[in-house]
C-alpha positions as CSV (number, residue, x, y, z in Angstrom):
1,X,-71.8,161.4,-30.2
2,X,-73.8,163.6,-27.9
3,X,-77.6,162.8,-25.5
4,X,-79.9,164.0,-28.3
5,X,-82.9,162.9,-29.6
6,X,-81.4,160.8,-32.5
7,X,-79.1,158.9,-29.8
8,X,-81.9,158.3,-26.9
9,X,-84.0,157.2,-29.9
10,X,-81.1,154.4,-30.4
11,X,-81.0,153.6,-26.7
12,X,-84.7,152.9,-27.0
13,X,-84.7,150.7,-29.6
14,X,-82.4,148.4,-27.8
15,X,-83.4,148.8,-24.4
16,X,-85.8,146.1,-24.2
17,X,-83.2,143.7,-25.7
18,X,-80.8,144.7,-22.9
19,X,-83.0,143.6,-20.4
20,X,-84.2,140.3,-22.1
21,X,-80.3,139.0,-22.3
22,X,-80.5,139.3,-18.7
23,X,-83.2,138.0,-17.9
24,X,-82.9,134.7,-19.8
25,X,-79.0,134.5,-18.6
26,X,-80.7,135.3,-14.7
27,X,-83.9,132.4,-15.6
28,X,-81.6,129.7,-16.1
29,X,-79.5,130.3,-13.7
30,X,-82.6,130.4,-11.2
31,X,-84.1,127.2,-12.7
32,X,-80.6,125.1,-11.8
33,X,-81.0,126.5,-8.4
34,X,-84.4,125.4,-8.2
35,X,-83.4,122.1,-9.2
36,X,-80.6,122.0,-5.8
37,X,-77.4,123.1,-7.6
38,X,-75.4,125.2,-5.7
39,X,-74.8,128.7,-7.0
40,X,-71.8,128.7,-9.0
41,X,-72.2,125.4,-10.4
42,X,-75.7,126.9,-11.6
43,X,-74.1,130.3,-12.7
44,X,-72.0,128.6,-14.9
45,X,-74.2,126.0,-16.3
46,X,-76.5,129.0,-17.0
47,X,-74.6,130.9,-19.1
48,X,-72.9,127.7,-20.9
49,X,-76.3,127.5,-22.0
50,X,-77.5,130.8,-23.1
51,X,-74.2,132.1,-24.1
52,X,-75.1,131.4,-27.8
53,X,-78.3,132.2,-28.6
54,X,-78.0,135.2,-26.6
55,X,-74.8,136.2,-28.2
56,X,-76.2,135.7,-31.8
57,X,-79.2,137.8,-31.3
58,X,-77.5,140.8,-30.1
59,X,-74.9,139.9,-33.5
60,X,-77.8,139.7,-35.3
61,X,-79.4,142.9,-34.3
62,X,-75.7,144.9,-34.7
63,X,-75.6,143.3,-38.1
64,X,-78.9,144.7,-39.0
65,X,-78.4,148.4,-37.6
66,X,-74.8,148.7,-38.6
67,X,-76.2,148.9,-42.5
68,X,-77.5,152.1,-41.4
69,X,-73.8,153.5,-41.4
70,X,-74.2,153.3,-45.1
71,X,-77.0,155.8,-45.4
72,X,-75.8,158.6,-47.4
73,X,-77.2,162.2,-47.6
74,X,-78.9,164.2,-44.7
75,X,-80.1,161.4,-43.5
76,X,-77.1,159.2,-43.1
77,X,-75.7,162.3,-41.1
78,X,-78.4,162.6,-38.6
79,X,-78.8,158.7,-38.5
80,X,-75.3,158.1,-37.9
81,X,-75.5,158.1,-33.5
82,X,-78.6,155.3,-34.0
83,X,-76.0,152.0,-35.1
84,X,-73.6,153.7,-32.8
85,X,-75.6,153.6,-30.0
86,X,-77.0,150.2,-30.6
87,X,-74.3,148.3,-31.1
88,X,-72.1,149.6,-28.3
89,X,-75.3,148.9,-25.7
90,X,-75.5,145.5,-27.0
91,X,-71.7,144.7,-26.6
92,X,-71.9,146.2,-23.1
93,X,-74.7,144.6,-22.8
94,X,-73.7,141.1,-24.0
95,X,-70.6,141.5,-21.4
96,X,-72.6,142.3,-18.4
97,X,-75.1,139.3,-18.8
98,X,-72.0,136.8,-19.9
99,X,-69.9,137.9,-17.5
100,X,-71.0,140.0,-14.6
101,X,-74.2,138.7,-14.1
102,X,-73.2,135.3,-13.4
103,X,-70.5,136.4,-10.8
104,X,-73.2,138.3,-8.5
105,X,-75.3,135.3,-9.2
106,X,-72.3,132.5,-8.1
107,X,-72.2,134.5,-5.0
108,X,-75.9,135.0,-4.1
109,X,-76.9,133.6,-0.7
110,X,-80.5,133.8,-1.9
111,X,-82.3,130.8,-1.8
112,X,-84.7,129.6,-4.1
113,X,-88.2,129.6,-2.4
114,X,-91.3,127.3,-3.4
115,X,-93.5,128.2,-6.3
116,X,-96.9,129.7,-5.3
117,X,-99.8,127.6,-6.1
118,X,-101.4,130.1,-7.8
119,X,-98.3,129.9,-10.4
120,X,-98.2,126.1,-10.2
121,X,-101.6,126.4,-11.5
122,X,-101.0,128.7,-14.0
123,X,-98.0,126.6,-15.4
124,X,-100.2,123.8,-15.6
125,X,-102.8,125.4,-17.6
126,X,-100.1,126.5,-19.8
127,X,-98.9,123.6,-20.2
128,X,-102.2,121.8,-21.4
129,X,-102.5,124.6,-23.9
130,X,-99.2,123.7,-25.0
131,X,-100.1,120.8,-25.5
132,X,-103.2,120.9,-27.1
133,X,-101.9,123.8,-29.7
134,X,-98.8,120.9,-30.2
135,X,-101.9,118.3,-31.1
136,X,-103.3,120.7,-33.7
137,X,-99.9,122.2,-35.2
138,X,-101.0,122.2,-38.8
139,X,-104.2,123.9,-38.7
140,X,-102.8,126.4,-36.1
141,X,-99.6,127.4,-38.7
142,X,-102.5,127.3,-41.3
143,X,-104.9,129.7,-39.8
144,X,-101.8,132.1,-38.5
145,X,-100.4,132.1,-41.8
146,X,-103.7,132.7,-43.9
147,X,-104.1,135.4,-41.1
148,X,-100.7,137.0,-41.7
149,X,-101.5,137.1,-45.2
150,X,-104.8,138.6,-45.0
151,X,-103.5,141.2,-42.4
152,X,-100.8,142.2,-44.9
153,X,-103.4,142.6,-48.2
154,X,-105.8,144.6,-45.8
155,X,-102.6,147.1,-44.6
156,X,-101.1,147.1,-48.1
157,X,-104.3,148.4,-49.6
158,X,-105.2,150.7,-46.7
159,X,-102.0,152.6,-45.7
160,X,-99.6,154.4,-47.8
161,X,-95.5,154.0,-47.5
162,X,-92.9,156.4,-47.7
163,X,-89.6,155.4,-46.4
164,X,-88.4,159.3,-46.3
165,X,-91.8,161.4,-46.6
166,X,-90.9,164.8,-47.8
167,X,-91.1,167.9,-45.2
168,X,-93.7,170.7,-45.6
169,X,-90.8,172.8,-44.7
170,X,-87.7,173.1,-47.2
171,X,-85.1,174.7,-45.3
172,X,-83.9,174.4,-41.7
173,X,-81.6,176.0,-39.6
174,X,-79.3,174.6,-36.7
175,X,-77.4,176.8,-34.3
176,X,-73.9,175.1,-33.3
């Protein structure tokens, strides 16, 4: 595998999932400091906790992209470095926020400050929105449903698909 297009592509894809892992590992591990735990008893506590549904995302995603190995013709050749890429970021990925992440955080002398109250208003807001779209569940899975399926009919009917469009140029060359 080389730093081309196809592979940065494949970087890109996953990048934002990279970041989320750590972030929710890092979030939980905040919130039991917040709460008075001390830092390793928090780091580990963290990552018990997110250790699975973090892990089975980033399985679910290699899962998904390693079908692309089976792509055959041109296309499985140039698409070869995406399922590469992705699913060695992810396992790299998956170590750092499992395991090196929570030992900087078990040794962080950073305490937790105290929410502003700008943000303690915000959470509260959120959470009365929360609680009012909980009140009204049904209708709201009704009308996001009715408009996922009219959002669909409109696209299907408006925008054409081709999985592999063909090129307006028939022959290219590569120098090696």
């Amino acid at each position: 595998i080389t730093i081309n297009a196809v592979s940065l592509g494949g970087l890109i894809v996953v990048l934002g999932m990279v970041v989320d892992d750590a972030i929710v590992v890092g979030e939980r591990v905040s919130r039991y400091r917040e709460e008075g735990l001390p830092a390793g008893e928090a780091a580990r506590r963290g990552v018990r906790e997110m250790a699975g549904p973090v892990t089975a995302a980033a399985l679910t995603t290699i899962c998904s992209y390693s079908t692309i190995f089976f792509l055959g013709g041109l296309q499985g050749k140039f698409a070869v470095a995406i399922p590469i890429v992705v699913i060695l970021t992810l396992l790299l990925s998956l170590a750092e926020c499992l395991f090196i992440l929570p030992a900087h955080l078990a040794h962080s002398r950073i305490r937790p400050r105290q929410k502003a109250r700008w943000l303690l208003r915000m959470e509260e807001g959120y959470r009365r929105l929360l609680v009012r779209a909980l009140r009204f569940r049904y209708p709201l899975v009704i009308f996001f449903l009715l408009f996922l399926v009219f959002t669909a009919r409109f696209t299907m009917s408006r925008l054409r698909f081709e999985l592999f469009p063909q090129s307006a140029v028939d022959t290219f060359y590569i120098k090696v």
